[in-house]
N, C-alpha and C positions, 0 to 999 in steps of 0.2 A: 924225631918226628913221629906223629899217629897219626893215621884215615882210615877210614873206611867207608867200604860202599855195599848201600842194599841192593838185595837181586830184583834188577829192572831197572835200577835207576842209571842217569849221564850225570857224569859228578866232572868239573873242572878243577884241574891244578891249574893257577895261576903264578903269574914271575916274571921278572924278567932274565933275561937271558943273562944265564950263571947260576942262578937260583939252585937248580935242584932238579927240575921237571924232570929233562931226561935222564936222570942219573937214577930217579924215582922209579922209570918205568924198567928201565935198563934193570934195575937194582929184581923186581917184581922177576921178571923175567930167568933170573940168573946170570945174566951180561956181566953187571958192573953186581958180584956179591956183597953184600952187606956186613961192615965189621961185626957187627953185635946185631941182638936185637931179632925177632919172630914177624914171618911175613904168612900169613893164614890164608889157604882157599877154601872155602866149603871144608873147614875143620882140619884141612889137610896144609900141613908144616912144607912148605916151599924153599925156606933157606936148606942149601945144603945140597938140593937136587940140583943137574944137570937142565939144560934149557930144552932141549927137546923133552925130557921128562916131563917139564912144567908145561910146554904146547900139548904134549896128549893129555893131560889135565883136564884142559878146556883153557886155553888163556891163548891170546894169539894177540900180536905185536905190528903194528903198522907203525916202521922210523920215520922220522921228519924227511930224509933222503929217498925213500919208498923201496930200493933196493928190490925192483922189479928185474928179470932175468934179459936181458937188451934182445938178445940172439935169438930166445924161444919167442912164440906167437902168442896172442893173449890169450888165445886156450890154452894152449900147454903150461904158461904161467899158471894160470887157475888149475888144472887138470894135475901138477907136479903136488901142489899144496893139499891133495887129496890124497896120498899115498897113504901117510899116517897121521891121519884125522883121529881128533877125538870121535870115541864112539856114542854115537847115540842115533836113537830110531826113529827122528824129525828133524836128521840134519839138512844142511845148504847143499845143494847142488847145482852143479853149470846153469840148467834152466833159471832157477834161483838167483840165481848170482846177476845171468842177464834181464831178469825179470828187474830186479832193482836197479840197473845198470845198462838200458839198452841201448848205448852206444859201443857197451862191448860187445855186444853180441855182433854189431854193423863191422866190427876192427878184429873180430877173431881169426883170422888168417894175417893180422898187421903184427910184426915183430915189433914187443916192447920198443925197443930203442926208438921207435919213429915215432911214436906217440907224444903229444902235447904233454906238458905238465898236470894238468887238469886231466886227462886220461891216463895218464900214469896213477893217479892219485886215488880215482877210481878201483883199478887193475889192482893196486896195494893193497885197496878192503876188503875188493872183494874174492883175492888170494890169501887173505885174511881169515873171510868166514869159511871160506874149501875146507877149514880147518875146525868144524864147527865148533867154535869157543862159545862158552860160558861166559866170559870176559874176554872183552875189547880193546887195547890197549891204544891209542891215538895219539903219536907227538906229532906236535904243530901241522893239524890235518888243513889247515884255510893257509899256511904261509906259501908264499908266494899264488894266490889265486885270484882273478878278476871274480868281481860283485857279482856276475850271473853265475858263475860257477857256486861261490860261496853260498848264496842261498840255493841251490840246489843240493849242493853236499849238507846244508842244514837238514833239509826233509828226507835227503836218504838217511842220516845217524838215526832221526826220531822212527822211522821207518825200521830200519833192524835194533832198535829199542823192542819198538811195538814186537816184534819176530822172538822178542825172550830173550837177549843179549846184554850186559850189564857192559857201560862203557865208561872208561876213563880217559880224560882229555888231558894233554899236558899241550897248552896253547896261551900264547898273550896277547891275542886279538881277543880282546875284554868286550865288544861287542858280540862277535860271533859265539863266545861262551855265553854271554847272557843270552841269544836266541836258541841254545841247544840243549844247555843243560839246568839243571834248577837246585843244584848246591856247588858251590865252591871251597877249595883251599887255596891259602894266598902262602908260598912258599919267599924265604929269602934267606940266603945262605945256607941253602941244606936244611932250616927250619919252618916248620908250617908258625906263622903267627897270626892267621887269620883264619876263620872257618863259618861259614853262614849259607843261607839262601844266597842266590846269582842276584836277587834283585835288591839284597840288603846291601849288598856289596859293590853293586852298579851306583846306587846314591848314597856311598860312604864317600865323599868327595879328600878329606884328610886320608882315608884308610890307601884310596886308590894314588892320591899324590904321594906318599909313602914309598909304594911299595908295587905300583904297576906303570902309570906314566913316565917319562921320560922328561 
């Protein structure tokens, strides 16, 4: 498999489940390493390294699970993911984080574990950027969320786009990709065989029976 992504853009892996996606991100990250084959950040060789190596890079991982800390509060979740940030001199900060997110700021003394799904899922991005990434990495960031939620988490992703963040989505709510991001890969079996704009791909009606519908 090949992708890439330009700096700035939200770029969609798509699939269904088994496909590939989070083996994809997993793989980026250093989780699940890569048989074979060159994974390039800003020119910099990533197979090989360690995964915290690859987070002070600039690349930072939000799982489909969100693997928020239950015990600590939603500060110090945020607050822990700032230890060892990438460096740079217009990173994310607390203020930042609730500016985009001001229902954490209302739950920062609330212990992860009580928090709804949908604020969990928040708490995940935005202990995410504590880490000021370069790259974004998103699996199935809309699974399991109600409609008001989803389109709110639509205009925070374009929102820390807009902030200089390059994002990848590994998700198969094929609408929600098409309101977020404006190219796609269509994964299956561990193989990319689709790759286009979001809205060539919305009305490839045989491409999408293929290879994303059920």
């Amino acid at each position: 498999m090949s992708l890439y992504l330009a700096e700035g853009e939200i770029v969609a892996l798509l699939g269904r489940n088994g496909a590939g996606k989070t083996t994809t991100l997993r793989s980026i990250m250093g989780l699940t390493p890569p048989w074979s084959g060159s994974i390039r950040f800003l020119g910099m060789e990533l197979v090989g390294r360690k995964t915290h190596e690859i987070s002070r890079l600039g690349i930072a991982y939000v799982p489909d699970d969100r693997r928020i800390f239950p015990d600590l509060t939603v500060e110090e979740n945020l607050e822990i993911a700032a230890k060892y940030r990438h460096k740079t001199s217009n990173g994310w900060t607390l203020q930042k984080v609730y500016e985009l997110f001001p229902i954490l700021e209302t739950l920062r003394s609330r212990k992860g574990g009580t928090l709804s799904g949908g604020e969990q899922k928040m708490l995940a991005i935005g202990r995410a950027l504590m880490q000021n990434p370069k790259l974004l990495l998103l699996d199935e960031p809309s699974e399991g969320l109600g409609p008001i939620i989803v389109r709110s988490l639509i205009q925070k992703i374009h929102e820390i786009a807009k902030a200089g963040v390059t994002i990848l989505i590994a998700d198969q709510n094929l609408k929600f990709c098409r309101r977020v991001a404006s190219r796609g890969y269509i994964m299956d079996k561990g193989r990319i065989v689709y790759q286009g704009k979001m809205e060539e791909i919305w009305h490839d009606k045989e491409l999408l029976s293929k290879y994303i519908t059920v």
